[in-house]
N, C-alpha and C positions, 0 to 999 in steps of 0.2 A: 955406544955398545954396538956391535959387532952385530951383522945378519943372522949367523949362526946360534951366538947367544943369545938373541931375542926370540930364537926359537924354543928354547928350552924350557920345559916344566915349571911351575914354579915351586919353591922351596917347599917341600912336603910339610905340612900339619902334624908335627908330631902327636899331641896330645889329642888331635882329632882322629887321626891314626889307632895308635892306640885303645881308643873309645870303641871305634868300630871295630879292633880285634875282642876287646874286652868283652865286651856286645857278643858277637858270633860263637864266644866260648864260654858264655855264661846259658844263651841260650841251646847248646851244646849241651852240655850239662844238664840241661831239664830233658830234654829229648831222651837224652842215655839214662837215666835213670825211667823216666817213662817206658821206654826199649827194656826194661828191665823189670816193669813194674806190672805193664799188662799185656793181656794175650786172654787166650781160652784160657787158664787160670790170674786170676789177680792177684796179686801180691802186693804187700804193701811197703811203700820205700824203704822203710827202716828192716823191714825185714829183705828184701832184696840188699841191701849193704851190708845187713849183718850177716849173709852169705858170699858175699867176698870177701869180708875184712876176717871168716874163718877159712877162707878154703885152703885145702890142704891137713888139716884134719880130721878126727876122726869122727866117726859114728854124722856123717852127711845124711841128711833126709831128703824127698823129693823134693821138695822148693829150692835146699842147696843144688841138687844135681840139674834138676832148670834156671837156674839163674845162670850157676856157672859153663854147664855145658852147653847150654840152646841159646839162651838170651843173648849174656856176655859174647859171645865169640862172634854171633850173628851181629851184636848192635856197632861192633870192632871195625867188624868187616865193612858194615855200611859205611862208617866215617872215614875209613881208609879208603875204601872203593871211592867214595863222593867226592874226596878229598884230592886222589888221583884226576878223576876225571875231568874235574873243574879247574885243576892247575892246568891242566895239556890242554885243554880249550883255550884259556886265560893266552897261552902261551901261542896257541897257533893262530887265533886271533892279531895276536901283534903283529909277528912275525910275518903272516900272508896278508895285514893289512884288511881283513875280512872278517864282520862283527859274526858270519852265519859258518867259521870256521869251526867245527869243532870234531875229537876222533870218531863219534858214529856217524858223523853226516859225509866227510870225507872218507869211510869206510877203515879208517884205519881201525875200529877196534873190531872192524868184521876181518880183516887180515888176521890179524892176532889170534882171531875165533879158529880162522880156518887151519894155520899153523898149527896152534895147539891142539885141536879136534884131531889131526893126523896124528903130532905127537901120543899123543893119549892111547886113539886105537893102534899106535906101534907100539904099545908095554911103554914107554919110555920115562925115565925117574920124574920126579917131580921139580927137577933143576933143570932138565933136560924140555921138559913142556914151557917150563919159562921163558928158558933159551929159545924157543921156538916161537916162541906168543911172542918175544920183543921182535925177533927178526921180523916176523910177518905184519908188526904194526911199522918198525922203520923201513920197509920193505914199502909199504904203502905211503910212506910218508914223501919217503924219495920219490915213486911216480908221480905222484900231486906236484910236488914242486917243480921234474920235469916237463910237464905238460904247464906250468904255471909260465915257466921260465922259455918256455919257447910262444906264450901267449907275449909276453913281453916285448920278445925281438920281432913277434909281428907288429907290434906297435900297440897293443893291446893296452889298458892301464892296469895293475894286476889289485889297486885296490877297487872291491867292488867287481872285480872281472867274473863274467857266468860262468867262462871257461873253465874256471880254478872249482864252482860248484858242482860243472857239469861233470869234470874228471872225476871226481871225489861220489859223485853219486853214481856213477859208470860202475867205477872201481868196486863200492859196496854190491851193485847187483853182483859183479862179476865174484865178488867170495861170496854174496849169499849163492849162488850156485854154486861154487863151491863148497860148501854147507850141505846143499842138499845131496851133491853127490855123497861126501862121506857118511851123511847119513843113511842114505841108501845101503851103504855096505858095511855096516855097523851090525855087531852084534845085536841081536833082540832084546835081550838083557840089558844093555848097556845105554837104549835107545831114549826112554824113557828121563831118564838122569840128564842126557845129554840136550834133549829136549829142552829141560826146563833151566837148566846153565844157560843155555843160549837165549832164553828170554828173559836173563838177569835175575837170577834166584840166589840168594843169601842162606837159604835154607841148609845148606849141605857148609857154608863156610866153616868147617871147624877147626880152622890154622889160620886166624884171620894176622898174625903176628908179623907174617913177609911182607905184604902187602901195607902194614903201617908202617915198616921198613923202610918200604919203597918209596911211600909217602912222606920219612926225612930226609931221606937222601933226595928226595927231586927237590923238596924244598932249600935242602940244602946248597945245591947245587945253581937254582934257577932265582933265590932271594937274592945273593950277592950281585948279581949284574941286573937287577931292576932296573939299574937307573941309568945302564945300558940300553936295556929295552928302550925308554924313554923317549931317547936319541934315535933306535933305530925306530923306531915308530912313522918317525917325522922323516922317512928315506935314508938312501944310503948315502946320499952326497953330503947333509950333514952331518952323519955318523962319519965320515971321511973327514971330515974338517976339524970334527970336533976329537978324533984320534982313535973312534973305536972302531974294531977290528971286526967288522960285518960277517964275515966268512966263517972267523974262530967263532960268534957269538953263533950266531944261526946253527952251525954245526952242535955244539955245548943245548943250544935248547931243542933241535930236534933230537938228539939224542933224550934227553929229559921226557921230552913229552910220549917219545914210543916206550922209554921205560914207566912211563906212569901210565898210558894207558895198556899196557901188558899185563902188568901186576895187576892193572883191576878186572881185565880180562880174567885173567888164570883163575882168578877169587870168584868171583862170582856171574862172571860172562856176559855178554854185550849190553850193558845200561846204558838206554838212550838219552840223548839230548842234554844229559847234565852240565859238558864241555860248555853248551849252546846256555841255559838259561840262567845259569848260577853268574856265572862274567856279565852277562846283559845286565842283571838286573844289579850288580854291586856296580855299575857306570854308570846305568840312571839314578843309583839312589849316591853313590858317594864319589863319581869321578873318575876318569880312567888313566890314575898316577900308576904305576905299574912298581911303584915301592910297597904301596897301601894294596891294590890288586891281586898282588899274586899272593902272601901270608894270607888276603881274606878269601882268595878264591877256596882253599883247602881249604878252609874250617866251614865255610857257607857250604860247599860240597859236600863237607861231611855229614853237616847238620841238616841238609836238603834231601839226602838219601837214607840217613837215620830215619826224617821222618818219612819219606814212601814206605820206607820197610815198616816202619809202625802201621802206617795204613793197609798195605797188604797183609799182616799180620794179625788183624782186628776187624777189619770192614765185613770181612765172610767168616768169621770166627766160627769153627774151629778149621773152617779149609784158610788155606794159605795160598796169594796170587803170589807169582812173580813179581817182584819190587820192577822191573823193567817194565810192565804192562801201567805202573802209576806214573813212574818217571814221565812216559812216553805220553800220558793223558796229559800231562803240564805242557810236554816241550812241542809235541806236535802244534798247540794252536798256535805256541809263541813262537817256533821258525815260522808260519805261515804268516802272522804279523808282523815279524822283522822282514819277510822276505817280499809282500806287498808295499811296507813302506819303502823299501828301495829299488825298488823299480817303479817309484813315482818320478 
């Protein structure tokens, strides 16, 4: 056997595979009907099902109009947002060789913030603030790599490199000032809303449907060359040996990862640390095959942010926090513990 073949993954677990998709959409499932079930009114399963399986007809009562309009579209939005965000982690992880890689630590989904926060206070459509939220996260993604890629030619080694963290947390301060500016000169009226989007609020999602969108097209897009990844994982000289095209893939997933973390931008604004602890903990508990990794990172995402927004949504019943303020109670201690183990 060949150097390069001894390097390579070993043959995926199908039926193990599988388990732990079956696993993460089952317990999906209980989550979304819970999201559906309680709040400041409770409602009971059967009766929250038997308000979707009529909507669209007539004579709807209040339970119908909160299931369908406030629940449903809010519990949507969490699993698409989760789901985005955990893939683009998942993905920038391999890619920069860095377990602490993910879009809000690297600042990229504060680019996207700041992008679209301009679009928005320009009148600008709602295709238009999209267009503007992907620029400003591939915008940010490109500077990271720049600044990664000239650590390299100093001899740097770019997995594990502080450089690659310390750019990515530069970059965030530098759009949360940006942030601030806009806010500064932001209508009164508008101030408040914009506010609570930026600390990742689900609340207002009421078109959670692009953004699930978003969420198949990346997976569509980023599932077929897993086992690309795989290979690039392990550097680019075995990916050269072994015939994959390092340049086309890299290009193909950053593109992926700033359109997934855009769409969860636009939806519901900058949710921390998801990229960061949703991928961690599916490599401690199931391995970091990047066939099995990336299908699970989106459903663990979905179902990791369904349940913050349950929590935000019931802990201080009848106020409501920002799902960002729960996320960020989970991932703050866990980047502080992944980032003390590796600088031992």
């Amino acid at each position: 056997m060949s150097r390069a073949a001894s390097q390579l993954p070993p043959a995926m677990n199908a039926k193990r595979a599988a388990f732990i998709w079956l696993a993460l959409a089952a317990l999906g499932c209980v989550v979304f009907v819970a999201a559906l079930t309680l709040g400041s009114v409770t409602i009971s399963p059967w009766r929250a099902l038997a308000a979707l399986a009529h909507a669209g007809t007539a004579g709807a009562d209040t339970v119908d109009e909160i299931v369908r309009n406030l629940r449903l579209p809010r519990a949507v939005a969490g699993f698409a947002c989760g789901g985005l965000l955990a893939l683009a982690g998942a993905l920038l992880q391999v890619l920069l060789r860095n377990p602490l890689a993910e879009p809000y630590v690297l600042g990229v989904s504060g680019g996207a913030a700041v992008f679209a926060i301009a679009a928005l206070l320009a009148g600008a459509t709602w295709w238009l603030v999209d267009a503007a939220s992907f620029a400003g996260a591939l915008l940010t993604i490109v500077l990271v790599l720049g600044f990664a890629r000239r650590a390299l030619a100093g001899g740097e080694p770019q997995e594990g490199s502080p450089r690659l963290l310390l750019t990515g947390v530069v970059l965030a301060t530098g759009w949360g000032a940006g942030v601030t500016l806009l806010l500064t000169l932001a209508p009164d009226e508008r101030l408040r809303g914009i506010l609570f989007w930026l600390a990742g609020d689900l609340n207002g999602a009421a078109n959670p449907w692009p953004a699930l969108a978003a969420l198949a097209i990346a997976l569509a897009a980023a599932a077929p060359v897993a086992p690309q990844l795989n290979v690039l994982a392990r550097g680019d000289a075995l990916a050269l040996a072994l015939g994959v095209s390092a340049g086309r893939l890299r290009l193909r997933i950053y593109l992926v990862a700033s359109l997934a973390a855009a769409a969860a931008v636009t939806t519901a604004g900058t949710i921390g640390f998801v990229g960061l602890v949703v991928p961690h903990a599916l490599r401690l508990a199931c391995g970091n095959d990047q066939r099995m990794l990336v299908p699970a990172s989106a459903l663990a995402g979905g179902l990791f942010v369904m349940s913050a927004d349950l929590v935000a949504r019931t802990v201080a019943a009848p106020a409501q926090l920002p799902v960002g303020v729960i996320t960020a109670l989970f991932g703050v201690p866990v980047f502080l513990w992944m980032l003390a183990r590796r600088s031992r």
